[in-house]
C-alpha positions as semicolon CSV with decimal commas, in nm:
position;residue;x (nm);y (nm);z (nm)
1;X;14,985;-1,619;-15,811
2;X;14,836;-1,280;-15,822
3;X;14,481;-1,158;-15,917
4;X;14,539;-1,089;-16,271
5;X;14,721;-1,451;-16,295
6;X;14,450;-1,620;-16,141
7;X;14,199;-1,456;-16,365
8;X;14,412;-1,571;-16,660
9;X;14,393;-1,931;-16,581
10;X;14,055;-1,907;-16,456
11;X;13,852;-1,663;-16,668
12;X;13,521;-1,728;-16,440
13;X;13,749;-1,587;-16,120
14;X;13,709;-1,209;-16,033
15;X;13,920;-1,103;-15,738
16;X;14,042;-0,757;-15,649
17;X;14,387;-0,659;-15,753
18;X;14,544;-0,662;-15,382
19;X;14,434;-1,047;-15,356
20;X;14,695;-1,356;-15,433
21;X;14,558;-1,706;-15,476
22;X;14,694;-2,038;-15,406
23;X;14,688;-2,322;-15,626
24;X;14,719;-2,656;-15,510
25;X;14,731;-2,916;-15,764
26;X;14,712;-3,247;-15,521
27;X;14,362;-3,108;-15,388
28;X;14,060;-3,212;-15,456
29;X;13,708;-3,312;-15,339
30;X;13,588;-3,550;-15,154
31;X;13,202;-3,634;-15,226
32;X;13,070;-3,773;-14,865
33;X;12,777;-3,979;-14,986
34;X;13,007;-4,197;-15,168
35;X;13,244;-4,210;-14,877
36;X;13,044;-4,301;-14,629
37;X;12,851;-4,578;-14,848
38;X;13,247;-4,719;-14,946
39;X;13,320;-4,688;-14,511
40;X;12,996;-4,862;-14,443
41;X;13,040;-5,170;-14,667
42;X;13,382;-5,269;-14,553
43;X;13,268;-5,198;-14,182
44;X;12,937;-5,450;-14,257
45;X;13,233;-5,693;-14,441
46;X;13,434;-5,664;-14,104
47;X;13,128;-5,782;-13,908
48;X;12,967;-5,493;-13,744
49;X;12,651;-5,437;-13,721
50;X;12,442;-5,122;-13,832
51;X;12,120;-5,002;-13,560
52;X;11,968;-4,697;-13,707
53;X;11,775;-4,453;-13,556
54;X;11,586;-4,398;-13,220
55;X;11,726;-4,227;-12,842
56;X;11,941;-4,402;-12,605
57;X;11,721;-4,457;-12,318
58;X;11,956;-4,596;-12,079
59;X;12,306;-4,608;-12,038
60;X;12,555;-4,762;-11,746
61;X;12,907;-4,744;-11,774
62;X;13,096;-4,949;-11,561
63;X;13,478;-5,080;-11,490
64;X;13,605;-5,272;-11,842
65;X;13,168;-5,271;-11,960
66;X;12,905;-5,021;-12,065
67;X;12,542;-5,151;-12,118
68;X;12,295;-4,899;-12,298
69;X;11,946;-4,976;-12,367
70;X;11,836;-4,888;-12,714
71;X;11,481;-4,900;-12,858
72;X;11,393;-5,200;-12,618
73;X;11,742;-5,388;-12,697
74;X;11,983;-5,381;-12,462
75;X;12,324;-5,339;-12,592
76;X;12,658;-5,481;-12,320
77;X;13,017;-5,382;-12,518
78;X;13,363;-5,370;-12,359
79;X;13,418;-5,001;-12,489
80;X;13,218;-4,735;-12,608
81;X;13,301;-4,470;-12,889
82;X;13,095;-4,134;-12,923
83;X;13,089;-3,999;-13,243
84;X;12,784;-3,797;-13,275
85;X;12,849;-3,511;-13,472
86;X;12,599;-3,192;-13,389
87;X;12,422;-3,467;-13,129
88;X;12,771;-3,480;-12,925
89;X;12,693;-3,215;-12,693
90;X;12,281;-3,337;-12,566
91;X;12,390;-3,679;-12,498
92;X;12,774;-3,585;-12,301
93;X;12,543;-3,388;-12,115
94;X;12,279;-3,609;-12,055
95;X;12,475;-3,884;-11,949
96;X;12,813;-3,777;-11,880
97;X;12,728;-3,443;-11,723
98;X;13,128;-3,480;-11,558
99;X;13,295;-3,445;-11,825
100;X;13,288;-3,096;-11,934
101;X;13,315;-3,052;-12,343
102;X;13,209;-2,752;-12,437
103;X;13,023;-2,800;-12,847
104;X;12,757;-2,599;-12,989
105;X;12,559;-2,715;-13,299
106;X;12,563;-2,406;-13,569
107;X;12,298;-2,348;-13,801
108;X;12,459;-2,328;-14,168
109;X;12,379;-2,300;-14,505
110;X;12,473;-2,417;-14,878
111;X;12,340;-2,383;-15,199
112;X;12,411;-2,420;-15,565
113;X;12,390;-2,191;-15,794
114;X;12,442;-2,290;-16,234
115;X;12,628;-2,059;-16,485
116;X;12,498;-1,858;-16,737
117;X;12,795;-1,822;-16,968
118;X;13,038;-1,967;-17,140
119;X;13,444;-1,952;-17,121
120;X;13,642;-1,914;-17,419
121;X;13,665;-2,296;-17,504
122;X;13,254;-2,261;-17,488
123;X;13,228;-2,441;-17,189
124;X;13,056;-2,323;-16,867
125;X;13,302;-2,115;-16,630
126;X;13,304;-2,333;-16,348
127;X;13,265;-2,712;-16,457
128;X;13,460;-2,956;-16,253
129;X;13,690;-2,991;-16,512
130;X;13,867;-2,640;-16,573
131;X;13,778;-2,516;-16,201
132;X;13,890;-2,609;-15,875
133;X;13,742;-2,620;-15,536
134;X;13,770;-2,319;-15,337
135;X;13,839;-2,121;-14,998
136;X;13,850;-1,732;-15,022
137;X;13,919;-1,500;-14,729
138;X;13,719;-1,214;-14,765
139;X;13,666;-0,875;-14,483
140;X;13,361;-1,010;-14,467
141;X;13,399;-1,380;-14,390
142;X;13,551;-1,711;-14,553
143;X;13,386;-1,885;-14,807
144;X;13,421;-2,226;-14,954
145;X;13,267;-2,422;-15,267
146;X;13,336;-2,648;-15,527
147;X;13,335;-2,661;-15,873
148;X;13,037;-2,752;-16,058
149;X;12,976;-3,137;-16,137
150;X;12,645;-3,126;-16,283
151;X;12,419;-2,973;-16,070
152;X;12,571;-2,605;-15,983
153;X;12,879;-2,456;-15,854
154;X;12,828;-2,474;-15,452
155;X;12,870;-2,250;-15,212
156;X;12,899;-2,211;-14,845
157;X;13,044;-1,924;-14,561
158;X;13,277;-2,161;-14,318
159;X;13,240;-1,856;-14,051
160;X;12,916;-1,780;-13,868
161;X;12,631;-1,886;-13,855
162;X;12,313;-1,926;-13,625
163;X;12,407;-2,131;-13,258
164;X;12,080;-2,409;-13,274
165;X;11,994;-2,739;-13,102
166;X;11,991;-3,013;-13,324
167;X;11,609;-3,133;-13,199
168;X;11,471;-2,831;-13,304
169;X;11,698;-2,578;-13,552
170;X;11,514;-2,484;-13,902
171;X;11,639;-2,691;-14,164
172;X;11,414;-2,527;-14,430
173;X;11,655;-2,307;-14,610
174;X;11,477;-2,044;-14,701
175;X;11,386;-1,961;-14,317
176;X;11,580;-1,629;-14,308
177;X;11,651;-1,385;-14,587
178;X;12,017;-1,424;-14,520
179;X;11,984;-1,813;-14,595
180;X;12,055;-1,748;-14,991
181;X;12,142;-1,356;-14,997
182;X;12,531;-1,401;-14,798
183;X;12,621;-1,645;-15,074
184;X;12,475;-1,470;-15,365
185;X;12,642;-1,105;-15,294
186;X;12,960;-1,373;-15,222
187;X;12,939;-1,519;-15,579
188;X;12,828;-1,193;-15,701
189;X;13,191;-1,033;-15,608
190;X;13,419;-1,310;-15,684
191;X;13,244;-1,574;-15,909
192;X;12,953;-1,350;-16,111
193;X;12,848;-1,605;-16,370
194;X;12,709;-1,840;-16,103
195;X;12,391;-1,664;-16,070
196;X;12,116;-1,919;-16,136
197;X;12,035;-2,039;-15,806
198;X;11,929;-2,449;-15,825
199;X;11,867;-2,502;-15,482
200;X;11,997;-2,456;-15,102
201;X;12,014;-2,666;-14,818
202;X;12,105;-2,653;-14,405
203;X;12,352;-2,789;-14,195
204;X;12,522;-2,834;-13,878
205;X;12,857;-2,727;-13,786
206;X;12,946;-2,870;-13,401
207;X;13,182;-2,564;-13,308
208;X;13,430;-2,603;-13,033
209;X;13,542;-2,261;-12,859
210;X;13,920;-2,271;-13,018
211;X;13,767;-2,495;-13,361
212;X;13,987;-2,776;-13,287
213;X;13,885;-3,132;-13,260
214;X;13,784;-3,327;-12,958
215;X;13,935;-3,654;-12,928
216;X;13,996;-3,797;-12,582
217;X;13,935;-4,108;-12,339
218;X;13,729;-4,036;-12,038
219;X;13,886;-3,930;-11,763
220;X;13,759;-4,197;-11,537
221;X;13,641;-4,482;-11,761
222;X;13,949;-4,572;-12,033
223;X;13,735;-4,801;-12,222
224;X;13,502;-4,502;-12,310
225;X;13,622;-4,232;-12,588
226;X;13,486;-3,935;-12,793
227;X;13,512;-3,806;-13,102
228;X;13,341;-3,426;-13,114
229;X;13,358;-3,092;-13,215
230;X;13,516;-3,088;-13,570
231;X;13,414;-2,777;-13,638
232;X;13,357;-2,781;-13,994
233;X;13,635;-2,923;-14,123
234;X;13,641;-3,305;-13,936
235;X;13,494;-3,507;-14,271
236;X;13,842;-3,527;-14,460
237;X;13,964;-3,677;-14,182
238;X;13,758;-3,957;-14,090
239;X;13,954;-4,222;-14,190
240;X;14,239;-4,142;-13,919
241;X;14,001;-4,000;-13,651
242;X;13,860;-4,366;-13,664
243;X;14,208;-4,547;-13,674
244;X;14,276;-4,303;-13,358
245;X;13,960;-4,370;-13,184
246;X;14,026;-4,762;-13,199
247;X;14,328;-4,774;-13,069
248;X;14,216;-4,543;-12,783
249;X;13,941;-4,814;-12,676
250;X;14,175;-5,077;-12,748
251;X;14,481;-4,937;-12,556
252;X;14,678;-4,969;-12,851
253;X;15,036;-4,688;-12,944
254;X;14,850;-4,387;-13,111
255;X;15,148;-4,280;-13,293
256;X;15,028;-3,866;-13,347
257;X;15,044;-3,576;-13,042
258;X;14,702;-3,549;-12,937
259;X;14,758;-3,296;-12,671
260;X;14,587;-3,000;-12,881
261;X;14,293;-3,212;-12,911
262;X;14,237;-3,311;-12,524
263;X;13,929;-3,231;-12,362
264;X;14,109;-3,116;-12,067
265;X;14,231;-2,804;-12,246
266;X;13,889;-2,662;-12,053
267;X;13,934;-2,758;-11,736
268;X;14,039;-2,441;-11,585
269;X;13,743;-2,291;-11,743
270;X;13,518;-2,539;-11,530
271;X;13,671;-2,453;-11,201
């Protein structure tokens, strides 16, 4: 639709008159607390166990066994899965220094930010249910958000952002001036009435150099797999990264191309 017929539909919207929008009505939003809670209770009703916390202080992988010693237990499994989000790239290189995957932790930010006026029907511009979640593609960067559900519409830049290590990045928000500012002058272009900032927060992005997903088998040990470098946009598809990921370890038919996603794609970078 164009500018003026997004505007229409969403009176809250402001975008300039050379932009066109596209409205998906299947898409929605996923809210990741709740996920992971519902993926953690059937994995505890399947019979795994949850260890939480603390550095792996020892790890051996051998033929069809890996043993890893883990805050004085010591752990023997038949395969091993690494899924360790903006921790991926310490620990491959730590302990599988071999096996060359290049991830980078990224320092980002989000924050929320109310409404102070009302649409037509005398509700607030952006509630969840007369606004959709969004992605605009600005000259400056892309930016993302949702609509509000009760505490603020949020906002985020999917672009940039500040290479860290994961041991030591900032995680107070307000630790650079650009922290809030980037998504304020954001909102204040395309969605003005959000202007009454709630509160911000940091995260991690684990960036691959082409922003496609690592998933791949070792090259030397089968029974070992990882799962790395989703790049901002992995979480929606954690359900089938974790079907894929068990059938690696288990030898099983992975019935999807996973050629883009091989950690070999690097290799002549190496040499």
């Amino acid at each position: 639709m164009t500018a003026a017929e997004a505007a229409e539909r969403w009176p809250g919207l402001r975008l300039p008159d050379e932009y066109a929008a596209l409205f998906d009505p299947l898409g929605g939003v996923l809210f990741s607390e709740r996920c992971l809670e519902a993926l953690k209770a059937a994995s505890l009703r399947q019979g795994a166990t949850l260890l939480i916390g603390g550095p792996v202080r020892e790890l051996q992988v051998r033929p069809g066994e890996v043993v890893l010693e883990w805050e004085g237990r010591r752990l023997v499994a038949e395969n091993l899965v690494i899924t360790l989000g903006a921790g991926a790239g310490t620990f491959l290189r730590r302990w599988f220094p071999e096996w060359r995957i290049p991830v980078q932790p990224i320092r980002k930010t989000v924050a929320w930010f109310r409404c102070s006026h009302r649409g037509p029907s005398d509700a607030p511009y952006y509630r969840a249910d007369g606004f959709p979640g969004y992605l605009v593609e600005t000259d400056e960067g892309t930016y993302y958000g949702f609509p509000d559900f009760g505490e603020g519409v949020k906002v985020g830049r999917h672009d940039g952002g500040e290479p860290c290590d994961m041991e030591s990045v900032n995680r107070n928000f307000h630790a650079r001036p650009q922290d809030q500012q980037v998504l304020r002058d954001f909102l204040g272009r395309f969605l003005p009435y959000a202007n009454e900032f709630q509160r911000g927060s940091v995260c991690l992005y684990t960036m691959t150099p082409d922003e496609h997903f690592v998933v791949d088998t070792h090259p030397e040990y089968a029974h070992v797999a990882v799962g790395a470098g989703f790049s901002g946009h992995g979480f929606k598809f954690a359900i089938v990264m974790g079907d894929i990921l068990a059938r690696m370890v288990e030898h099983e038919e992975i019935p999807y191309d996973l050629s883009p996603f091989r950690a070999s794609r690097w290799a002549s970078d190496s040499q």
